[in-house]
C-alpha positions as CSV (number, residue, x, y, z in Angstrom):
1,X,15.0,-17.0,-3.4
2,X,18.7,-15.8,-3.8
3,X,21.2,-18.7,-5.0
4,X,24.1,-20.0,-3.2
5,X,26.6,-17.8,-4.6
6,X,24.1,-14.6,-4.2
7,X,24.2,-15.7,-0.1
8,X,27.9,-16.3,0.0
9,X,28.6,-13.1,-1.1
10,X,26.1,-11.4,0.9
11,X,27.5,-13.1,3.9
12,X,31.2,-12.2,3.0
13,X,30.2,-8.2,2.2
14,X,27.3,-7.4,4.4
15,X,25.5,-6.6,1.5
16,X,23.9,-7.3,-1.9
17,X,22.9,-5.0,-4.5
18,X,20.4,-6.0,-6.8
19,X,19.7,-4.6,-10.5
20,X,16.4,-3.5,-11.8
21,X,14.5,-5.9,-8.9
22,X,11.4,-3.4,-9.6
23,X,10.0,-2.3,-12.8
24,X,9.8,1.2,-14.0
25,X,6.0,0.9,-13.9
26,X,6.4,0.5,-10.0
27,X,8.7,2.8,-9.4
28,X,6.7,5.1,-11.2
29,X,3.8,4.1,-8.9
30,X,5.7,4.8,-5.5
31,X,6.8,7.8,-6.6
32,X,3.5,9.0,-7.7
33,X,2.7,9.1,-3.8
34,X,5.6,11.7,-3.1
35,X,3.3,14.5,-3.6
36,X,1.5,13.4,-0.1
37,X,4.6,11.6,1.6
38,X,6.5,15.0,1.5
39,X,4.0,17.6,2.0
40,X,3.2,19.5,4.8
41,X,2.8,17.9,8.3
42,X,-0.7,17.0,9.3
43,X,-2.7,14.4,11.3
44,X,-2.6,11.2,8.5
45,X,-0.4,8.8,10.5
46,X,3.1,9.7,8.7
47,X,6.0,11.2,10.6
48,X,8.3,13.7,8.8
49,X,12.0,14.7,9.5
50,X,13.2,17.8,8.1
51,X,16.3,19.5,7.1
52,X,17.1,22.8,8.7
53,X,16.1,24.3,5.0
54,X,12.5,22.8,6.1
55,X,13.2,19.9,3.1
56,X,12.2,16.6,4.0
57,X,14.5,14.7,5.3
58,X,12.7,11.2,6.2
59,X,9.2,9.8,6.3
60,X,8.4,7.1,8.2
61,X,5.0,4.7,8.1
62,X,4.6,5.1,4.3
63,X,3.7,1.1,4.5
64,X,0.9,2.0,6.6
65,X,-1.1,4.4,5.0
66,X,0.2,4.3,1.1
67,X,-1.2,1.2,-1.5
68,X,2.0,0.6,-3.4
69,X,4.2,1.2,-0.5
70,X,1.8,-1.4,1.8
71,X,2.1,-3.7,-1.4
72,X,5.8,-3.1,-2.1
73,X,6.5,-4.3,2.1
74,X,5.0,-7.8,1.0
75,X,6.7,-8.0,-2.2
76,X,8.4,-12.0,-2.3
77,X,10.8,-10.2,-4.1
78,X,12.1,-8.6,-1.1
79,X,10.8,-10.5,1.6
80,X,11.8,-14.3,-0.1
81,X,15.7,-13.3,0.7
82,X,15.3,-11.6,3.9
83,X,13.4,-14.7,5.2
84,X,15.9,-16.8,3.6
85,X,18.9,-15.2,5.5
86,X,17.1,-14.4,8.7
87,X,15.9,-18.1,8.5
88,X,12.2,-17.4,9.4
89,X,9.0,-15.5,9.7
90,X,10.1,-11.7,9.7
91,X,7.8,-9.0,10.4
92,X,8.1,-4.9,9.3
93,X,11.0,-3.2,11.8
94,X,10.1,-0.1,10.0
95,X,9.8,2.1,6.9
96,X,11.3,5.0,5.7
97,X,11.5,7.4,2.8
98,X,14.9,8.7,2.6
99,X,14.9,12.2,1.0
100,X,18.0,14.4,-0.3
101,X,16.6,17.2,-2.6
102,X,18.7,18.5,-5.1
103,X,21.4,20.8,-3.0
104,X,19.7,20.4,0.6
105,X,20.0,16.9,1.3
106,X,22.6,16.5,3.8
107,X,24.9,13.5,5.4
108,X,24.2,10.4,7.0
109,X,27.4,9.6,9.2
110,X,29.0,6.7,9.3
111,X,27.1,4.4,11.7
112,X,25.1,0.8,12.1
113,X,21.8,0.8,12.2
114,X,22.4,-1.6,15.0
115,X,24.1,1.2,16.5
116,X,20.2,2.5,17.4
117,X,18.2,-0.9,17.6
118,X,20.2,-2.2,20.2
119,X,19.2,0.2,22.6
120,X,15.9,-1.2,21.5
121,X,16.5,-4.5,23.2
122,X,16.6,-6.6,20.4
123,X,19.3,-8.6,19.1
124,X,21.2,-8.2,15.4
125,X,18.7,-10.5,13.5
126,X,17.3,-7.8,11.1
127,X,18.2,-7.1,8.0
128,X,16.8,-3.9,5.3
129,X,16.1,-3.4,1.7
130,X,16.2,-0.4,0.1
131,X,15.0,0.3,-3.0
132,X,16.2,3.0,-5.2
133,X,13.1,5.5,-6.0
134,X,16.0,7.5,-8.3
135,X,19.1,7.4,-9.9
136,X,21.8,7.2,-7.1
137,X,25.0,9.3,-8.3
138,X,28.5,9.7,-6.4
139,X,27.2,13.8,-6.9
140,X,23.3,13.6,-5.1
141,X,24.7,11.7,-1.9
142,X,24.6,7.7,-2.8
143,X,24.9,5.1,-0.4
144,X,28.7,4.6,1.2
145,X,28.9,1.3,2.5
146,X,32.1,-0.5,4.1
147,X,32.7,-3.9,2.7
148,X,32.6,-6.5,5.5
149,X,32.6,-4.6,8.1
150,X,29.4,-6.5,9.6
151,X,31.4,-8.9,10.6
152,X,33.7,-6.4,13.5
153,X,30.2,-6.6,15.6
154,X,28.7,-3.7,17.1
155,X,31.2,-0.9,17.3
156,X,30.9,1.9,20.0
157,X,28.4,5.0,18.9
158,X,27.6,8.7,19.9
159,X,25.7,11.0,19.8
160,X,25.7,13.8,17.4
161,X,23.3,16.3,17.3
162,X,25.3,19.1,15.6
163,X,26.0,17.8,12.3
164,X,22.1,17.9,11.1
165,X,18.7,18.7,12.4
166,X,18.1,14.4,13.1
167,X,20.2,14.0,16.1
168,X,22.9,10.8,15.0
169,X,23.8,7.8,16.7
170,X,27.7,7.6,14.7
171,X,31.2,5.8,15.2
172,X,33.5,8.7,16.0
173,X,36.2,9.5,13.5
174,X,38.6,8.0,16.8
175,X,37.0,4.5,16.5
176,X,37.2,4.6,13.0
177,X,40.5,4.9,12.5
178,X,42.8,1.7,12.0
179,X,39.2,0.1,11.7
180,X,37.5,1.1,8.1
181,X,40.1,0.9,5.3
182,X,39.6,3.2,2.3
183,X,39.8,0.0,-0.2
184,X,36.9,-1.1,2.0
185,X,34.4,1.6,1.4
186,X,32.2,1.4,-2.1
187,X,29.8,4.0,-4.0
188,X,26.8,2.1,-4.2
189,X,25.5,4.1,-7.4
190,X,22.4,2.7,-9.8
191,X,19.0,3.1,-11.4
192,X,15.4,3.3,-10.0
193,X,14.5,-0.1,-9.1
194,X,17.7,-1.5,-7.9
195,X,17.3,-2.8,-4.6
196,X,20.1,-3.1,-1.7
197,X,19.9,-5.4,1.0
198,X,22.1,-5.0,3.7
199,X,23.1,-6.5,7.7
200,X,22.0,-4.5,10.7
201,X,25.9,-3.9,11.2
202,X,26.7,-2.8,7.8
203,X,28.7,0.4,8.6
204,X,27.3,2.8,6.1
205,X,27.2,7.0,5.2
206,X,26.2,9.2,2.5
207,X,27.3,12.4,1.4
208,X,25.6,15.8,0.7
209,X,23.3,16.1,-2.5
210,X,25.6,18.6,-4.3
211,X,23.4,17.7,-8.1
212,X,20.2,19.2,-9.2
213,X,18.7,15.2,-9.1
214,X,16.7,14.2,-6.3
215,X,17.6,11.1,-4.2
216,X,15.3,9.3,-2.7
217,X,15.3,5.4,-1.5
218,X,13.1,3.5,0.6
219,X,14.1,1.5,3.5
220,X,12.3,-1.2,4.5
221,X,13.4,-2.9,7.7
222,X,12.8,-6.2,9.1
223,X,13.1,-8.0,12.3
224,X,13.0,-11.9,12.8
225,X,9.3,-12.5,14.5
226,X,11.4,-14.4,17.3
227,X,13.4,-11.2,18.1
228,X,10.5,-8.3,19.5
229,X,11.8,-6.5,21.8
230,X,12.3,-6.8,25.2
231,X,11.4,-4.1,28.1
232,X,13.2,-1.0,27.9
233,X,13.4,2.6,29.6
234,X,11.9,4.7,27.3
235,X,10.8,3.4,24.5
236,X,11.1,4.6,21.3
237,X,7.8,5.7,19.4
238,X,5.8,2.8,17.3
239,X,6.4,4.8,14.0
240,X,10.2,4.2,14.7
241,X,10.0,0.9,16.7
242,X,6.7,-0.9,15.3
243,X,4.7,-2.4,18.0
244,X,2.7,-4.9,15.0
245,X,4.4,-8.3,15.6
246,X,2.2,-9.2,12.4
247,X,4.5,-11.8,10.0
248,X,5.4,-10.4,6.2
249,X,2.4,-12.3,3.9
């Protein structure tokens, strides 16, 4: 359970980075599975985005089909807060595996992840961790994240399906400006095993990998059990929008 100060200043950034959460021993065991999680795409149950290179971009569902990733979903180190904040039983949004190899990995625009979910009828009451599975450098593409800027609401977002091969839901450079501040926008650099947890309307980005490290994270996304969604036209896929209302344990 985070302390008082640790929720006062998650509520007043939008965010809270946490240092060496996980243990080089676990790290080492999550990233033991990368061999599988970015291999070729068959019939096991994971989803893969590439790059245009053919690089792995994302991989989603690791939670479902991976030991330490099904174990590292439950972990009270990462579910304790997000129940705290969310104030009750949460269960999994989604998972992903965030992948920039060394000189391929490319951008993440600026954008909220509430940006998508919304259109997933649901309300803002979710809330991610992610957990650095490398070193995250300025150089291989760390997290950008805008101080505060949760608390401007849901800002308008396009589509962009230019910029990369994963076609972006983004706040245009028009809408930013006058709204994010340079002062405002931090590096979120650190070691394998520090842990992020951030609000659904966190705007956040990421650069290109121009290093020969690897960066890879994992995303763990959860939704307040009172918040499935509701009805909508076309529905995004379960691997994306999970259809298992089962509360975290």
């Amino acid at each position: 359970m985070w302390q008082d100060d640790d929720i006062r200043s998650y509520e007043r950034q939008g965010y809270l980075l946490k240092r060496g959460l996980l243990a080089t021993s676990e790290v080492q065991a999550l990233n033991a599975e990368m061999e599988v999680m970015l291999g070729a795409d068959r019939d096991d149950g994971i989803h893969r985005e590439r790059e245009r290179t053919g690089a792995v971009r994302q991989v989603y569902l690791a939670h479902r089909h991976s030991a330490p990733f099904r174990q590292l979903v439950r972990d009270p180190r990462l579910v304790a807060p997000v129940r705290q904040v969310l104030g009750g039983e949460v269960y999994v949004w989604h998972s992903k595996i965030n992948v920039k190899a060394p000189f391929e990995g490319t951008v993440w625009l600026w954008h909220q992840d509430y940006g998508y979910w919304v259109h997933d009828g649901v309300e803002a009451r979710l809330m991610s961790a992610m957990v650095f599975l490398d070193q995250a450098t300025r150089n291989n593409g760390c997290l950008l994240v805008a101080d505060g800027s949760h608390r401007l609401g849901l800002l308008p977002h396009v589509a962009d399906e230019v910029t990369t091969s994963y076609r972006q839901w983004c706040v245009s450079p028009q809408e930013l400006q006058g709204r994010l501040q340079e002062e405002q926008i931090q590096a979120i650099t650190g070691d394998a095993g520090d842990v992020l947890f951030f609000d659904a309307r966190l705007l956040h980005a990421s650069g290109h990998n121009l290093s020969p490290l690897p960066r890879k994270t994992v995303i763990l996304c959860y939704n307040d059990l009172r918040n499935t969604p509701r009805g909508v036209e076309q529905p995004r896929p379960d691997w994306v929008v999970s259809r298992q209302f089962d509360a975290v344990t």
